[in-house]
C-alpha positions in Angstrom: 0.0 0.0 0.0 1.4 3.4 -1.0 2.6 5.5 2.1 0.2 8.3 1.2 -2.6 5.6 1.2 -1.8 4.9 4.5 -1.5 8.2 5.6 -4.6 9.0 4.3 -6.7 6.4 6.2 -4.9 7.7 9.4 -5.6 10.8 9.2 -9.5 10.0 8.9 -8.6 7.5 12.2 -7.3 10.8 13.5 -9.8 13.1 13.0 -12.5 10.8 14.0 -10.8 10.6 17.9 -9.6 14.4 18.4 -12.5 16.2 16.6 -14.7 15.0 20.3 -11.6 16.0 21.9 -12.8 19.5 23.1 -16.2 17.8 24.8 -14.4 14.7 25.9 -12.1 17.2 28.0 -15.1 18.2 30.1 -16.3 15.0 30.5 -12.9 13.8 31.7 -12.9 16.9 34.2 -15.8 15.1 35.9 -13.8 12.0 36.0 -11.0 13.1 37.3 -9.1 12.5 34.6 -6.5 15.7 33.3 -7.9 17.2 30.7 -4.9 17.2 28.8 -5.2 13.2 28.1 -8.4 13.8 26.0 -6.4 15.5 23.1 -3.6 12.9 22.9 -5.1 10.3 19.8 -5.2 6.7 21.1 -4.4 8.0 24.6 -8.0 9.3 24.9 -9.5 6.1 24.2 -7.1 3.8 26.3 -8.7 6.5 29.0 -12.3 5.8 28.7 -11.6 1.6 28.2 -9.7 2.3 31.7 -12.9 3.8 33.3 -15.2 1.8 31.8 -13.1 -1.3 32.5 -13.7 -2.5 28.9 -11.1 -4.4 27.3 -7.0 -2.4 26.7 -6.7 -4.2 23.4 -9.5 -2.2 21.8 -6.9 0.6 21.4 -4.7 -1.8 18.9 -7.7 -2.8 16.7 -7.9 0.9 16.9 -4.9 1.1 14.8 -5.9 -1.1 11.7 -6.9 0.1 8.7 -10.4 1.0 8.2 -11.2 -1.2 11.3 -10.4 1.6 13.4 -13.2 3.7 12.0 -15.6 1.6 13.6 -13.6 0.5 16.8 -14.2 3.8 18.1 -17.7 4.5 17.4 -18.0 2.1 19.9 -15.3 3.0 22.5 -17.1 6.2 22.3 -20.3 4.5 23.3 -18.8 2.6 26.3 -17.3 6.0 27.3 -20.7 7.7 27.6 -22.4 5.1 29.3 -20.4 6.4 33.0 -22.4 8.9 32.7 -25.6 7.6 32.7 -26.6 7.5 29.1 -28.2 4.2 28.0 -30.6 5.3 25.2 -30.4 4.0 21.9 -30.5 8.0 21.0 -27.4 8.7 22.9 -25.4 5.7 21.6 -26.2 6.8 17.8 -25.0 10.4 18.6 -21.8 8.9 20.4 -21.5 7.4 17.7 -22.3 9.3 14.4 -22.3 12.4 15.7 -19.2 12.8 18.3 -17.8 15.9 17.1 -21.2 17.9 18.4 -22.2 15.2 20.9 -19.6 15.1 23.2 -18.8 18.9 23.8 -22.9 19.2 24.7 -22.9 16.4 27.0 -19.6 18.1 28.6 -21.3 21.1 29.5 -24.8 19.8 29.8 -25.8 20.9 33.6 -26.7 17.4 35.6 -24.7 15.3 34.1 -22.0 13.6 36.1 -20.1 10.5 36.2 -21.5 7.6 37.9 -18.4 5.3 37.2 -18.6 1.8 36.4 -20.1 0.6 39.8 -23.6 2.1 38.8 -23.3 1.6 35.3 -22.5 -2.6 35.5 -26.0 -2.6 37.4 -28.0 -1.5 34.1 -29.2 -4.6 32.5 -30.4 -4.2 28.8 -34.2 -4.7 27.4 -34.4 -7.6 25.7 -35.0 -5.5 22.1 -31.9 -3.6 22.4 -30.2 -6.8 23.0 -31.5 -7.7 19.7 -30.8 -4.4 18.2 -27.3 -4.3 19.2 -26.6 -7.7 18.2 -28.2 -6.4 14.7 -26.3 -3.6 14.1 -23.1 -5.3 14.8 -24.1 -8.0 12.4 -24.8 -4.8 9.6 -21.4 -3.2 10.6 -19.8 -6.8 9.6 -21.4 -6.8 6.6 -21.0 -3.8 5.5 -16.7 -4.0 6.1 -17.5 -7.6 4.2 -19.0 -5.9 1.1 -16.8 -3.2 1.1 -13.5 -5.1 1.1 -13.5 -8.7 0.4 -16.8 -9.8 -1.9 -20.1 -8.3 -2.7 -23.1 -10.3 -4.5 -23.6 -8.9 -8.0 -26.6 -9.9 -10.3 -26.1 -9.6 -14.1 -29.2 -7.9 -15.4 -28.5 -8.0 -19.5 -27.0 -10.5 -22.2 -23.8 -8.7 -23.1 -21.6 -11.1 -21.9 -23.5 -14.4 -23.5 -22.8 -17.4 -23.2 -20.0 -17.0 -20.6 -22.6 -14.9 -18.2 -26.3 -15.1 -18.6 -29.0 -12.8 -17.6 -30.0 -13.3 -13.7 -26.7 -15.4 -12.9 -26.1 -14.1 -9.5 -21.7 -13.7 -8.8 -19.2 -13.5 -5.9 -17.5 -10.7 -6.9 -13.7 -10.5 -5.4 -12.7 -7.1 -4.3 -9.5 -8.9 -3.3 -8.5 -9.9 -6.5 -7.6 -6.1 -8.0 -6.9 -4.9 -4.0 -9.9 -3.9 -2.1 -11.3 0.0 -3.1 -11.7 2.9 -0.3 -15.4 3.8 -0.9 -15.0 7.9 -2.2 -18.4 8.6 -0.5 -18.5 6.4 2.8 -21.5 8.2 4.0 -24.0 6.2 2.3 -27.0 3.6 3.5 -25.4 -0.1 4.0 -26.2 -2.7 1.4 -27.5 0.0 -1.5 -25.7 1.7 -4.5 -26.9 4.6 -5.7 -30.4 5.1 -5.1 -33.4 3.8 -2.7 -35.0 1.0 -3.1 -38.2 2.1 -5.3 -37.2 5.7 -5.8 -35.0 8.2 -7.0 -33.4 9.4 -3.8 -29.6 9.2 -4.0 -28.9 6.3 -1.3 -25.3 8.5 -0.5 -23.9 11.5 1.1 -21.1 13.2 -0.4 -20.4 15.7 2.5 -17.2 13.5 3.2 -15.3 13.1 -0.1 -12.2 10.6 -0.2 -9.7 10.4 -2.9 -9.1 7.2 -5.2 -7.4 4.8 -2.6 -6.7 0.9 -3.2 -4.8 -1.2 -0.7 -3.3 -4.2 -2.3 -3.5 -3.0 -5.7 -3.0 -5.3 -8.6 -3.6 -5.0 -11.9 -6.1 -6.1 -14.6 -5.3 -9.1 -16.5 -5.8 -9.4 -20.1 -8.5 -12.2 -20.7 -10.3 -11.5 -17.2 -14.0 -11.2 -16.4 -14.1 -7.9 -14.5 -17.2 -5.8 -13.0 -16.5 -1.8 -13.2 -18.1 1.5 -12.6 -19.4 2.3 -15.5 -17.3 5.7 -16.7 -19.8 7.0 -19.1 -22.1 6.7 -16.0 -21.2 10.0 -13.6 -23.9 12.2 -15.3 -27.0 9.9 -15.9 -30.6 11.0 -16.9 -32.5 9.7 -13.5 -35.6 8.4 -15.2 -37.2 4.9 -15.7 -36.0 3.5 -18.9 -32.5 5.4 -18.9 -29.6 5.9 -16.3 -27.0 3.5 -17.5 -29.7 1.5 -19.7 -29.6 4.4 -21.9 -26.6 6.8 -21.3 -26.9 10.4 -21.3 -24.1 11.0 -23.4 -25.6 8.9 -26.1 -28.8 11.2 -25.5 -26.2 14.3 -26.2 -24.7 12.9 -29.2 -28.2 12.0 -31.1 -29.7 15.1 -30.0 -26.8 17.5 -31.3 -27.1 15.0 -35.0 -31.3 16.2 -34.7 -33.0 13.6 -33.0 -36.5 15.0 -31.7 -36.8 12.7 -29.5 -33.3 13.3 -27.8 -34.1 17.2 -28.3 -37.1 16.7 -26.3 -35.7 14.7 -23.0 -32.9 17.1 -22.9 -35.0 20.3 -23.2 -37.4 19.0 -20.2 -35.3 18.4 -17.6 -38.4 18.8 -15.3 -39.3 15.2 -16.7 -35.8 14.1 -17.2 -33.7 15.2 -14.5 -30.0 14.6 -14.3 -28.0 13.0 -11.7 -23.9 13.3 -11.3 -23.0 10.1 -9.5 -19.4 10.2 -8.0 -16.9 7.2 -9.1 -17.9 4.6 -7.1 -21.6 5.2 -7.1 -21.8 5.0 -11.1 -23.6 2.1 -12.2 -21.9 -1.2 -12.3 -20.9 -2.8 -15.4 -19.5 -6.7 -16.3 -17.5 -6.7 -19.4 -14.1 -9.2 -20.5 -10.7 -7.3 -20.3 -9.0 -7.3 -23.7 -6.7 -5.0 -23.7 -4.2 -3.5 -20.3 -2.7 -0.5 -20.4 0.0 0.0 -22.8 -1.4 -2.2 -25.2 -2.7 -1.3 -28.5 -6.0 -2.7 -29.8 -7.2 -3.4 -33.2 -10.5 -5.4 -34.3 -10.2 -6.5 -38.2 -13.6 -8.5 -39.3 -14.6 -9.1 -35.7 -10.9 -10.6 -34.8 -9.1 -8.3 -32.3 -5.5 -7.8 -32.5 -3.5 -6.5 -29.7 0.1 -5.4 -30.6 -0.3 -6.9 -33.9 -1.1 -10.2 -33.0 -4.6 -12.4 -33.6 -6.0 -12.7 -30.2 -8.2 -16.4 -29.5 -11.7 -15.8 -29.2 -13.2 -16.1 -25.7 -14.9 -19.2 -24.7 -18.8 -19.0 -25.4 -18.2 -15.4 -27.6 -21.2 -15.0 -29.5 -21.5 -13.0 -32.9 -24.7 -12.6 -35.4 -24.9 -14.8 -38.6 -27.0 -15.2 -40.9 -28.9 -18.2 -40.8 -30.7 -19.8 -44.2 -32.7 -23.1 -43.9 -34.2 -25.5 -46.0 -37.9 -24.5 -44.6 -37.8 -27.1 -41.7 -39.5 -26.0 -38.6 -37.4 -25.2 -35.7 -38.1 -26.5 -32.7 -37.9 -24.6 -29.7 -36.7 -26.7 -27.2 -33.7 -28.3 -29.5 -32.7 -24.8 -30.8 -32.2 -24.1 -26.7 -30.5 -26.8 -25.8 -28.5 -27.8 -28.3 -27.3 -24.1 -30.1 -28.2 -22.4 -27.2 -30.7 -20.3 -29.1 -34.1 -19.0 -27.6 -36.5 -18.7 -30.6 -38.8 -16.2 -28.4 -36.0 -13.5 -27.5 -36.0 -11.4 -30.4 -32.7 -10.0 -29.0 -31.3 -13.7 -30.5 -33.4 -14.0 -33.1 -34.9 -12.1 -36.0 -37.1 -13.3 -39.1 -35.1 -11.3 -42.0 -36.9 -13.3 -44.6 -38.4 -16.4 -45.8 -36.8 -19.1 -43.9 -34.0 -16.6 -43.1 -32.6 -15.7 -40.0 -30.1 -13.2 -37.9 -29.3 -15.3 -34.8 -26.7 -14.7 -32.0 -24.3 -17.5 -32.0 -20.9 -18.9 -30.6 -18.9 -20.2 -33.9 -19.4 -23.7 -32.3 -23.1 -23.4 -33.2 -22.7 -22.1 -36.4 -20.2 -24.9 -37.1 -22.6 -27.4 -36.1 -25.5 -25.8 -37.6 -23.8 -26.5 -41.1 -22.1 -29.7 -40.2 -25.6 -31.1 -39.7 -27.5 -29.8 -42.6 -29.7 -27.7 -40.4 -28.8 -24.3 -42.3 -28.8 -24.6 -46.0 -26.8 -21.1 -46.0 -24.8 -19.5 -42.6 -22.7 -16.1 -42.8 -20.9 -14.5 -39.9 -22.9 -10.8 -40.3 -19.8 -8.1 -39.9 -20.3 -4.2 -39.6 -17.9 -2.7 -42.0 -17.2 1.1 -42.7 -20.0 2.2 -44.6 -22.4 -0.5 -43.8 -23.2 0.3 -40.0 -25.5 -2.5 -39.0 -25.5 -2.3 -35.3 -24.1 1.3 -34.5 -26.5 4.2 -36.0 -23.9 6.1 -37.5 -19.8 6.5 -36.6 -20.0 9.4 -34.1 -22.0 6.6 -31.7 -18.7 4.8 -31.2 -15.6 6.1 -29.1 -13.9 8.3 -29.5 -17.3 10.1 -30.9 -16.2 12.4 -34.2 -16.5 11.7 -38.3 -12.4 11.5 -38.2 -12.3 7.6 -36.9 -14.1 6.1 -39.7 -14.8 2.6 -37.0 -17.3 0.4 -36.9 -17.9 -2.8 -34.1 -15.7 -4.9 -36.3 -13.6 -2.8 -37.4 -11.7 -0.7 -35.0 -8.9 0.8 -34.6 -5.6 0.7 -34.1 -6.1 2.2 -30.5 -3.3 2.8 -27.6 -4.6 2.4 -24.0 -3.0 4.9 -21.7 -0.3 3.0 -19.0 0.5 5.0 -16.0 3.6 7.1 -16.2 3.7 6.7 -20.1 4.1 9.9 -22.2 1.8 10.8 -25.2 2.4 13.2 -27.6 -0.8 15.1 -28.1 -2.2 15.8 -31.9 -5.3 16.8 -33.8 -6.2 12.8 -34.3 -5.4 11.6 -31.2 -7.3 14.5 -29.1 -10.8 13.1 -29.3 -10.0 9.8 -28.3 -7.9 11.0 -24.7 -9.6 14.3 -24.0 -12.6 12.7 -21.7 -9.5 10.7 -19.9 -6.9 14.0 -19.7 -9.5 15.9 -18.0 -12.7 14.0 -16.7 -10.9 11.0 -15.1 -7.5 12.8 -14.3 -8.8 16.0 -13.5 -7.2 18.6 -16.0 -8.1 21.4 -17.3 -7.6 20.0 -21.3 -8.6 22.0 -24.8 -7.6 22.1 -27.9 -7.6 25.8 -29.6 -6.6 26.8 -32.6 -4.7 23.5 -33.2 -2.9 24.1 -30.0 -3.0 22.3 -26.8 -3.5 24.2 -23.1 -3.2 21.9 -20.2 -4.0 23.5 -17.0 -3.3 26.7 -18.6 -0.2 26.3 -20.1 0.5 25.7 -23.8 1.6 21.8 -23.8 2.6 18.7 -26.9 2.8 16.4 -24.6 0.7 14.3 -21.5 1.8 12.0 -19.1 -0.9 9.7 -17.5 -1.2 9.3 -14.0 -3.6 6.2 -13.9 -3.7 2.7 -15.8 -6.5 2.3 -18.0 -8.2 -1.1 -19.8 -10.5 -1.9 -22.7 -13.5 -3.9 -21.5 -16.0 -6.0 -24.3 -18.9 -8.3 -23.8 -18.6 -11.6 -25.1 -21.7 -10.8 -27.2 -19.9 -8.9 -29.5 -23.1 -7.5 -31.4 -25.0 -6.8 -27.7 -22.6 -5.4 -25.8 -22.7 -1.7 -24.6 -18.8 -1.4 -23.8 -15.6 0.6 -24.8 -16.2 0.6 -28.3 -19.1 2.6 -27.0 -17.6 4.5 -24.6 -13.7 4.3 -24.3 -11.3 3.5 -21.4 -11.9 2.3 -18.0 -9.8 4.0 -15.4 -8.3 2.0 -13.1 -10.1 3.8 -9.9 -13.5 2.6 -11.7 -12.1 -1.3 -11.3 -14.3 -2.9 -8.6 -13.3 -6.6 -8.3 -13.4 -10.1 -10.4 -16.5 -12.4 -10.4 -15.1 -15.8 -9.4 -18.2 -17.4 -8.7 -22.0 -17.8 -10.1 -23.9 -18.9 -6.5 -27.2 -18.9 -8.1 -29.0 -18.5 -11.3 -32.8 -18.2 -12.6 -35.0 -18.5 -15.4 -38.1 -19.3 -15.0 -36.7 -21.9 -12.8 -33.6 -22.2 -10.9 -30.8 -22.9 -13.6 -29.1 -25.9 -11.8 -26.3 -26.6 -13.9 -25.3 -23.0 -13.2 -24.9 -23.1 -9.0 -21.3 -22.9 -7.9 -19.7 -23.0 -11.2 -16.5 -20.8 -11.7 -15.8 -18.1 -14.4 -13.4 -17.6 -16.9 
């Protein structure tokens, strides 16, 4: 862990024991304790275990990492309890609110210490026995989610076959080093928003820089769940937020879309919300490029550095599918080319006995093997015959210059830490969003001249890794072709396990199986 990391952490360890300080004083005064000991970090709290004859040791837990934040919460609430404060009020001010708490109580007339004599005579309702017991169990949970696995569910088909729609992951926060949340006021087990509305779940009046303990980077080839990047400013309506990005809403309005002029001309209807990094929406996309590499797709095969790249397992592409006129039956299309007749997102009538079907090349390849299709074509978007993007400025980097398409994009460098880019007219629109959005520059390009935080520049040096994330359903993925690079501070963790799955029915053969 980086020393500034850790510094970091302790200071917020810091803050949390000395901002009480000036109340705690008092409240030692009445102990007869020296006031002086309440302003000494760690000291303070080895004090109030002492009177409350709670266990010394708390004071070392006190000193781990994140642990420590919550360590003193509740040294803080054994502390007030000498003086005769039981309530479940109290404890929650002690707790959440020390900094206010403690210098009222202080000074509050009445209230003197009864030492631990009296207090070891309260005996607890059987609720708050309960309660406590509860909120400890939600306080482990939450440090659970936070830094070693959280339950993800996958909610679209982008990354078919390898994930499928309502598999329910382990996701590894270990496996790319566990992420300090950048808005840790914020209700336990929700992301962004509460449950059934559109009240932002989070505070952001404590903001904490991008911190990750343990980092390690992003393998090529690996299953990876992100925040989203294209996700900080979202239109907070049913129907949109990362389903439909706001962005894409810009683009298509600024080309004359009506529809797109409309949402973004009403924001009474269609109101934005600007999510910080780690409350963006979550994505699940395959790594295929790291940082330093540079990407190229050529007929749906991606290159990186100039060499063919094998295909992931279960990668599906659209073909087009001719057959003799024999009817296809439902239940053998399913199981045996993995092909579900009724989802018009994997199937669509395109003529008689013709067919555009999602499909891994092993089901093609049997397909025609077995006489099943008369004709099969793998369907690829080429440059000047955009099937599945509505026009080029819909893919990254965005402009008429890049003259990509899904299957044909490219050459692209993604950005490596510490690596120096020359800056040019072509290569602007594709590192602008990441020069100023995710490193926080002031970036533009007048006149054919670069200005970087004021100054004239030629050059930038990145100060974070970035990757290249694409579903596995090539034609039915919303990913970086879409949208460009993923920081490294939007990197959440690495499904490792699917623990349950549904359709319809539970999806048995699914439970406890391993991803790759």
């Amino acid at each position: 862990m980086p020393l500034n990391h850790i510094l970091v952490v302790y200071l917020v360890q810091l803050l949390v024991m000395i901002l009480p300080s000036f109340g705690i004083a008092k409240l030692f005064e009445k102990a007869g304790v020296p006031k002086w000991k309440a302003y000494i970090p760690f000291y303070n709290t080895w004090e109030m275990l002492h009177l409350a004859h709670r266990p010394k040791h708390w004071v070392f837990w006190q000193a781990i990492p994140v642990v420590g934040w919550f360590i003193t919460p509740g040294i803080f609430i054994e502390f007030v309890k000498l003086y005769g404060r039981f309530s479940l009020g109290d404890h929650f001010l002690a707790a959440l609110l020390a900094p206010f708490y403690f210098p009222w109580l202080g000074y509050a007339p009445g209230v003197k210490f009864l030492g631990y004599e009296r207090i070891k005579l309260h005996k607890k309702s059987g609720w708050r026995e309960w309660l406590d017991a509860a909120v400890f169990a939600v306080v482990a949970a939450v440090l659970i989610r936070t830094f070693v696995f959280e339950a993800y569910a996958i909610p679209s088909g982008s990354m078919e076959k390898t994930l499928l729609v309502n598999d329910y992951l382990f996701v590894s926060k270990f496996s790319y080093g566990p992420r300090i949340p950048n808005t840790p006021l914020s209700v336990p087990f929700v992301h962004n928003y509460m449950p059934g509305s559109q009240l932002k779940s989070y505070s952001e009046l404590i903001k904490l820089p991008y911190i990750r303990w343990f980092a390690a980077p992003v393998n090529r080839g690996d299953v990876v769940v992100f925040n989203v990047p294209a996700g900080d400013t979202v239109i907070n309506a049913k129907g949109f937020q990362s389903e439909r990005l706001y962005y894409d809403v810009k683009r298509a309005a600024a080309q004359g879309d009506p529809d797109s002029r409309y949402i973004l001309s009403h924001p009474d209807e269609y109101p934005l919300a600007i999510h910080p990094v780690d409350k963006s929406d979550n994505y699940v996309k395959r790594c295929t490029a790291v940082a330093g590499d540079t990407l190229e797709i050529r007929s749906g095969d991606v290159y990186i550095n100039g060499k063919k790249q094998q295909s992931p397992p279960g990668m599906q592409m659209s073909y087009l599918v001719r057959t003799s006129g024999q009817f296809l039956d439902e239940d053998i299309m399913k199981t045996e080319y993995g092909v579900n007749m009724s989802d018009v997102g994997q199937v669509t009538v395109t003529g008689p006995n013709t067919y555009q079907m999602l499909l891994t090349a092993e089901a093609a390849q049997k397909m025609k093997d077995n006489g099943l299709a008369k004709e099969i074509s793998l369907l690829i978007d080429k440059p000047g015959d955009t099937k599945y993007a509505s026009s080029y400025s819909m893919l990254f980097p965005n402009d008429d210059l890049h003259q990509w398409t899904l299957d044909d994009y490219g050459p692209i460098w993604i950005p490596k830490k510490g690596a120096t880019l020359p800056l040019s007219r072509e290569n602007y629109p594709i590192y602008e969003r990441s020069i100023r959005v995710y490193e926080h520059n002031d970036f533009e390009m007048r006149n054919g001249k670069f200005y970087l935080n004021g100054r004239e520049a030629n050059s930038y040096t990145f100060k974070m890794d970035y990757y290249w994330m694409m579903g596995d359903n090539r034609h039915g993925s919303q990913d970086s072709r879409f949208w460009g690079f993923v920081p490294e501070d939007r990197i959440v963790g690495k499904p490792v396990l699917i623990w349950f799955s549904w359709d319809h029915a539970p999806r048995w053969n699914r439970l406890f199986k391993t991803i790759n």
